[in-house]
N, C-alpha and C positions, 0 to 999 in steps of 0.2 A: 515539572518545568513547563514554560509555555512553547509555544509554536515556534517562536526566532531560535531560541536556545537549544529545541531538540533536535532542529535544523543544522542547528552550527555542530551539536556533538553528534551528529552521526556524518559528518563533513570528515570531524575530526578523528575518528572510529575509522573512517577509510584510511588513511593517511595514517594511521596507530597500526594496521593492521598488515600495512604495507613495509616487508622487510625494511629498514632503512639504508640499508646501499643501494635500494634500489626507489626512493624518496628524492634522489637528486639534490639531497641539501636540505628539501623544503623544511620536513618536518626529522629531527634526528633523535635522538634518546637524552640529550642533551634537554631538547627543547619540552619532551615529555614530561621529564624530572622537573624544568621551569613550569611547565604549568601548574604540575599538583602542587609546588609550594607555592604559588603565584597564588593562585585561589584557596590555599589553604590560611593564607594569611590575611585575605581578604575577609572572607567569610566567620575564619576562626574555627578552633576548637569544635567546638558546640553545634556549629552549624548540620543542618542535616543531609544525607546524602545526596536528596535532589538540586538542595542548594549548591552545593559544593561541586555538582558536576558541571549545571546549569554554568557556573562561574567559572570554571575550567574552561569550559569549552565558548563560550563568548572570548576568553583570553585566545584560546590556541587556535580558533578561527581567523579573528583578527590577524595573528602570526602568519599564517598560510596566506590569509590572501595578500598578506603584504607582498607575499614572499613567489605567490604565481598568479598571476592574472587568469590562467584560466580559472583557477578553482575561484575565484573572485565572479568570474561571468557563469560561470554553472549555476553558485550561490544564488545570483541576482535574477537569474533564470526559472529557477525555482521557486522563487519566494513570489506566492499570491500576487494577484494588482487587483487593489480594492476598485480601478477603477475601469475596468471588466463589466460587474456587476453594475455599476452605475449606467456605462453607455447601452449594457443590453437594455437595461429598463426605460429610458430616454427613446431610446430606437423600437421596442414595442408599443409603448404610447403614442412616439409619432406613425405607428404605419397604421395602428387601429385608427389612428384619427383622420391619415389621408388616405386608407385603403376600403374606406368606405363606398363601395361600387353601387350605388342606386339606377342608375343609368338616364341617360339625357331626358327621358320625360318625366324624371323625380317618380317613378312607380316603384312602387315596393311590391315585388311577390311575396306573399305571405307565409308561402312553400319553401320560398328560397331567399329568407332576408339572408343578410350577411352576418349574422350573430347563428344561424342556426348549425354551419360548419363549425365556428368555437365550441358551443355547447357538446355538438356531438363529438367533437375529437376530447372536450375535455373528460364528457364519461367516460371515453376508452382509456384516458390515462387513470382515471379513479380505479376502472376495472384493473388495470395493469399493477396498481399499487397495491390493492385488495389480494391481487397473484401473487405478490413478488414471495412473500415467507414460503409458499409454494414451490415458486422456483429456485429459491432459495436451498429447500430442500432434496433437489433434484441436481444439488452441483451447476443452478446457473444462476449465481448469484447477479443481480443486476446491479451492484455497484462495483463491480469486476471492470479495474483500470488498464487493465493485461495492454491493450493498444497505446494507450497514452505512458504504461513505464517504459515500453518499448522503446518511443518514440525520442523519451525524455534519453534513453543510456545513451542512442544512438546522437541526439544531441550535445550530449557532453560530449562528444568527440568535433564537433562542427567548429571550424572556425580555427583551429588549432595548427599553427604553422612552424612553429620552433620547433627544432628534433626536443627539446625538452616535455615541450607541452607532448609531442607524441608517447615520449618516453612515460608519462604522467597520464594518461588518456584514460585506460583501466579503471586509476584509480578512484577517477572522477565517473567512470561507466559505475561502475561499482555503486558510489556514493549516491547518482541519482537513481538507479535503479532500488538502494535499499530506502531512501527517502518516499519512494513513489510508492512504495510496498505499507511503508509504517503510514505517510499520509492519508492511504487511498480511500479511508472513511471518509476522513474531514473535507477533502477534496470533494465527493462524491455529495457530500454534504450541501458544500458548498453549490457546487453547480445543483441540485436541487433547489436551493433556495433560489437563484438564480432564477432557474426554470415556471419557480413556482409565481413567483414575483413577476416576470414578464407577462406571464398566460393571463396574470389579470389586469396590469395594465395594456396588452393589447383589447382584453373586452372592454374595458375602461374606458379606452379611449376612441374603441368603435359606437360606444354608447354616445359618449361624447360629440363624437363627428356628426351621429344621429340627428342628436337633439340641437345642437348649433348651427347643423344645416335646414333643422326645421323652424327656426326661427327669423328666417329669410326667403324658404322656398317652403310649397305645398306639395308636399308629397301625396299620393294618391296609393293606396291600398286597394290589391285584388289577390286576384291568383290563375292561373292555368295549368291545366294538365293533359296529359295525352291519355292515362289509365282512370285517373280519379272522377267521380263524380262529386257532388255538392256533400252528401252522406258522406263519402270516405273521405271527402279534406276535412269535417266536420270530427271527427275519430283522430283521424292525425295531429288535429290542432289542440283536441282536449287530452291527449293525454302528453303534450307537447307543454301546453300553453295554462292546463286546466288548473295548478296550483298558484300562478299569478293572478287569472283571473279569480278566485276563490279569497286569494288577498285583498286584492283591489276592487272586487266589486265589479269591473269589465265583464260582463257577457259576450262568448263568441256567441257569436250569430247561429240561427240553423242553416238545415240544410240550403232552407229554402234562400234565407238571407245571403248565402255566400253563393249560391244560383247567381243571384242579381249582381257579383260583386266580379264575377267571371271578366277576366281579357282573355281575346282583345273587344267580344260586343259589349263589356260593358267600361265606364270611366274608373270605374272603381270606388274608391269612399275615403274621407279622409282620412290618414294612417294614424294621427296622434295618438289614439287609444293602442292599434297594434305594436308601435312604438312602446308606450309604458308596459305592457302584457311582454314584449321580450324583454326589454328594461329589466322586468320585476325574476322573468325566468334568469338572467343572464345574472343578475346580483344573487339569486340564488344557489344557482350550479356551477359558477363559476366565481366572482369575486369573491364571498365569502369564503367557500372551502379553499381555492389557492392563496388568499392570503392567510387564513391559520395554518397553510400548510409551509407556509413561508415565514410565519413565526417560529412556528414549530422547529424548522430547520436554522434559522435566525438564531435561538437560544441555545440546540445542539451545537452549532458551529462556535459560537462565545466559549462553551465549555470546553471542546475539544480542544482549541486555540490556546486557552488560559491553561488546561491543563492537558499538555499533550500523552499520549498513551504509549509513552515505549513501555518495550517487556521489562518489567522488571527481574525478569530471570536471565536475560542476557547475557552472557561469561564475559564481554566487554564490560558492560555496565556496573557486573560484579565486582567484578574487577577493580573499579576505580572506586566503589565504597567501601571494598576492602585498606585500598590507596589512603585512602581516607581513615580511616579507624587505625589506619596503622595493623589490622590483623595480617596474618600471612595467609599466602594461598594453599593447599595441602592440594600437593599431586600424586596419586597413589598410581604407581608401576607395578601390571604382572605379568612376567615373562611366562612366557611356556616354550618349553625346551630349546633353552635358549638362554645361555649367560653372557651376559651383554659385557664387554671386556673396559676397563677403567677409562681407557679411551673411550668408547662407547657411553657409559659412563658421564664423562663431562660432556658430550655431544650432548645427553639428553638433559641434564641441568639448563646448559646452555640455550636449548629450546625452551624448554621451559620458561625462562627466565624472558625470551624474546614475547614468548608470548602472555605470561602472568605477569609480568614486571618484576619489580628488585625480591618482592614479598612474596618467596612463593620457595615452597618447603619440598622436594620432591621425594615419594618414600619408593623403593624397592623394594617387593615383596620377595621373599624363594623361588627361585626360580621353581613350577611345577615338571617333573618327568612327562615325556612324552608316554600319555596311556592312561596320563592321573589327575586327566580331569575331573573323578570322579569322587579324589579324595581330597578334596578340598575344601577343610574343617572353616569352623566357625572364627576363627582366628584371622581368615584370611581380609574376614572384614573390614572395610574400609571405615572410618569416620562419618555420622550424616552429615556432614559440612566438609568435605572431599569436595575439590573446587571439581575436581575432572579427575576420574578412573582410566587407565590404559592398558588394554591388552599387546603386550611386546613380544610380536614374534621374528622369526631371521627370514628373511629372502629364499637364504639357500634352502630351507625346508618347502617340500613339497605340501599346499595347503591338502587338507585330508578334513570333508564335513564330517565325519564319525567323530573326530579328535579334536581339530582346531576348532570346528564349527562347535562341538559341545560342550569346551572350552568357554568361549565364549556367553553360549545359554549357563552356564552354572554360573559365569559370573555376573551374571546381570542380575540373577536371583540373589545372590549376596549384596548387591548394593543398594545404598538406602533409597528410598524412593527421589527421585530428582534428580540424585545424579548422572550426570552425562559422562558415557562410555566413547572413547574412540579407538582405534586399531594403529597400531602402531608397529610398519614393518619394515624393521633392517635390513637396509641394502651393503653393509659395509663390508660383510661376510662372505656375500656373492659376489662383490666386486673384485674382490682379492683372489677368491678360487679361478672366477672366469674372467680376470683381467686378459685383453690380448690387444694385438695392435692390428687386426684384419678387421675389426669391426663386429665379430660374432657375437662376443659379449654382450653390444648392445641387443642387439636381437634375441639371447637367450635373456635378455633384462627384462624386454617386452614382453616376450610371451611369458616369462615367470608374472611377472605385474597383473597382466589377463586373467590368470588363471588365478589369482588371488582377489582380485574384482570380483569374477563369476562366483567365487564360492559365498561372500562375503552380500554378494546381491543379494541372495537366499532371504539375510539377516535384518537388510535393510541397513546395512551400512555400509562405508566407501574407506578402504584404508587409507592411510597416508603414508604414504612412503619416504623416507628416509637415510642418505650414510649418516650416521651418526658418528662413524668417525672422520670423518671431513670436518673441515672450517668453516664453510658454511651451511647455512641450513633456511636460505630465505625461501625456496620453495617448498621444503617441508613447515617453514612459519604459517604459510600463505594457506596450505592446507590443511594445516590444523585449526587454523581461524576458521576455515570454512565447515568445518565436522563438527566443530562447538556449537557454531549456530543452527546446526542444522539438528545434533545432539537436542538444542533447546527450544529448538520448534516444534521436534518430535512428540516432547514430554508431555 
C-alpha cells in the first residue's frame, strides 16, 4: 500500500485496538464489521490482502475523522507538505546568491573566498556519510527520529479542548507515535533529500552571485596572512584548487607570483580566473555529488511512498488478511496449574474475540500439574499458523522461576517458529480469596503483580493481567494488543 493508506490504517489500528467503551462512539464493533464488508465488496473476492486493507482503511478513516476532528488534525499534521521542500530550496538559492560577502572594495582573499567554508563543511558531511554504517553499528544510528516521535505524541494532545477529545488523547498519542516509528525511514529520507538539494543550490547560487556580480564590478584577487608565506599559500591552494586548475588549464601562480599578489602592499590581480578555479572546485565537490545524492534519495523516497513498508508480521495486520480470506484465527491456551472455571472460560473467549475479531477459534490445552513442566509430550504442540500461543497462569499462585519460569522455556521450544507467546495472568481467583472492603486487597494485588513482573523480566516478557471473570476486560484488551506487538518485534 502506499504512504496515505498506511497512514490512514495505522490511524485506524489505533482506534481497533482501543477497547470500545472506551472509543466514545467514534469507532464501535459495529463500524469494524462495516468496514471489512465495505471494502470487501469493493475490492472483491480476488482482490489481495494489501488491497483489501489499503481500502478498509481509506473507508474507516474517512468514518473517524468525520466522526472527531482531532483525529482529523493529528492526520493532516502528520501528513508531509511537499511544500517544505520547495521553500528550503528557494531560500538556499536566494541566500547563496545574496550572502555572497566580497566586501566593499570587491577584493576576493583567495584564503578566504566564500565557497571555501561550503566546500569544507561539505567534505565533513561526505566524511559523516562514509561513518554512518559505522555508527550505525554502534547503536547510533543517524536516522534515529527518537526527538521528533516525541514531539509528534506530545502533539497529538495539543489543542484539544472537549472532555471527549481528552478522553481520545491516548489514542491519537498512540497513533502518532506508531506512525513516526513505521515512517521514520522515509522521513529521514526525505529530509536528506531536502538537505542534499539545498547544499547545492546554496553553492549554486553563491557561484551565481559570483559571476553576476562580476559582470558589473572588478573584483580584485590577493591574499593575506599572519603564519603563511607565498610557499605555504602555494601548497594550500594546490591541493585546494590543483584538480580544477589541471581541468581548466589555469595555472596558480608561484611562490613568487603570489608574493606580488599579497594585501594589503599589493592591488592584487584580476580575480576572473580564481573565480572559474572555485567555480570548477565547487561543481565538483559539491554540485555534483549533492545532487546525485539528492537523486539518489529522490527515487528512494518515490518507492517508500508508492510502496510503504509496514510489517507484514503484525497480529493487526494479520488479522485483517485473515478478515479477508475468511480463515479463523487459532488461539492456543496453556494453563499451568491452574483450571480456569467456565466463567473464566467465556472471559477468555470473550478476549479473544475483542482482540482477533469474530474469526478466531480458541483451543485449551490440560491443564499441566504444578512440577510437570518437564512432561510435556509432543502433543502439546500447537499448529504452525497458531495466530498467538498463551501461557495461563492464576494470580493466587506464588510465581516460582524453577516452575513457572521453566514452564514457560519448554514452551517456547514447542512452538513453531514465529509464533508469538504472551503471559496470561488470572486475577479472578485472587479477587475472590482476598476480596475486603479496607482496601488490603488492593495492595496484596500490587505486590502479587510485582512479583510476577520481576520474575517474568528474567524472560523478557511483560504479563497481562486479567479477571477473566468480570464483564469487562478493556484493559486486559489494551494489554494484550500491546504484548502482540511487541511479541512481533521481538521475533
Amino acid at each position: 500500500m502506499n504512504e496515505s493508506d498506511a497512514r490512514d490504517a495505522l490511524l485506524v489500528k489505533a482506534y481497533e485496538a482501543t477497547p470500545s467503551e472506551r472509543a466514545d462512539g467514534v469507532w464501535t464493533e459495529e463500524d469494524r464489521e462495516w468496514a471489512s464488508r465495505a471494502a470487501l465488496e469493493v475490492e472483491g473476492e480476488r482482490a489481495g490482502d494489501d488491497a483489501f486493507i489499503a481500502r478498509r482503511a481509506r473507508l474507516a478513516a474517512e468514518r473517524i475523522c468525520s466522526r472527531d476532528r482531532a483525529a482529523a488534525r493529528v492526520r493532516r499534521l502528520l501528513t508531509w507538505r511537499a511544500w517544505v521542500g520547495r521553500a528550503a530550496a528557494v531560500a538556499a538559492l536566494s541566500l547563496g546568491i545574496l550572502g555572497d560577502a566580497i566586501g566593499p572594495a570587491q577584493r576576493i582573499n583567495v584564503l578566504a573566498a566564500p565557497l571555501i567554508a561550503v566546500i569544507v563543511w561539505n567534505l565533513a558531511v561526505y566524511v559523516a556519510i562514509a561513518l554512518r554504517p559505522i555508527l550505525r553499528l554502534r547503536g547510533r544510528d543517524t536516522r534515529g527520529l527518537g526527538p521528533m516521535t516525541a514531539w509528534l505524541a506530545r502533539a497529538a494532545h495539543a489543542g484539544m479542548t472537549t472532555e471527549r477529545e481528552e478522553r481520545l488523547a491516548p489514542v491519537l498519542a498512540a497513533f502518532a507515535r506508531s506512525w513516526m516509528q513505521s515512517s521514520a525511514r522515509l522521513t529521514a529520507t526525505r529530509v536528506a533529500r531536502v538537505l542534499h538539494t539545498c547544499a547545492a543550490l546554496l553553492a549554486a547560487g553563491t557561484l551565481c552571485g559570483m559571476y553576476v556580480r562580476g559582470l558589473v564590478l572588478e573584483y580584485r584577487a590577493g591574499w593575506e596572512s599572519t603564519f603563511l608565506d607565498g610557499a605555504g599559500v602555494r601548497a594550500v591552494l594546490t591541493v585546494l584548487l590543483g584538480p580544477a586548475s589541471a581541468i581548466t588549464g589555469i595555472t596558480i601562480p608561484d611562490a613568487a607570483g603570489l608574493e606580488a599578489i599579497r594585501f594589503p602592499g599589493s592591488e592584487g590581480e584580476v580575480a576572473g580566473p580564481w573565480i572559474h578555479l572555485y567555480a570548477v572546485t565547487t561543481a565538483m565537490l559539491v554540485l555534483l555529488p549533492r545532487t546525485l545524492l539528492a537523486l539518489a534519495h529522490w527515487f528512494d523516497e518515490r518507492r517508500l511512498a508508492k510502496k510503504f513498508p509496514l510489517p507484514a508480521d503484525d497480529p493487526y495486520f494479520r488479522s485483517l488478511a485473515r478478515a479477508h480470506t475468511g480463515a479463523k484465527a487459532t488461539v492456543w491456551i496453556a494453563p499451568y496449574s491452574y483450571h480456569p472455571t467456565a466463567r473464566a472460560v467465556l472471559g477468555l473467549n470473550e478476549l479473544m474475540t475483542r482482540v482477533f475479531g469474530a474469526h478466531v477459534e480458541v483451543g485449551i490445552a490440560p491443564a499441566i500439574a504444578f512440577g510437570g513442566e518437564d512432561d510435556i509430550v509432543s502433543s502439546w504442540t500447537p499448529p504452525a499458523d497458531t495466530a498467538c500461543a498463551a501461557a495461563l497462569f492464576s494470580l493466587a499462585a506464588t510465581p516460582e522461576p524453577e516452575n513457572h519460569g521453566a514452564f514457560i522455556d519448554a514452551l517456547v521450544n514447542r512452538l513453531a517458529r514465529g509464533t508469538p507467546l504472551v503471559v496470561l495472568v488470572d486475577e479472578s481467583a485472587f479477587v475472590a480469596r482476598f476480596a475486603q472492603s479496607n482496601g488490603s486487597d488492593a495492595r496484596r494485588r500490587t505486590e502479587r503483580r510485582e512479583a510476577w513482573k520481576r520474575m517474568l523480566a528474567v524472560q523478557g516478557l511483560e504479563p497481562v493481567f486479567v479477571d477473566l471473570e468480570a464483564r469487562t476486560h478493556g484493559d486486559a484488551q489494551t494489554a494484550l494488543n500491546a504484548a502482540l506487538e511487541r511479541a512481533a518485534t521481538q521475533r
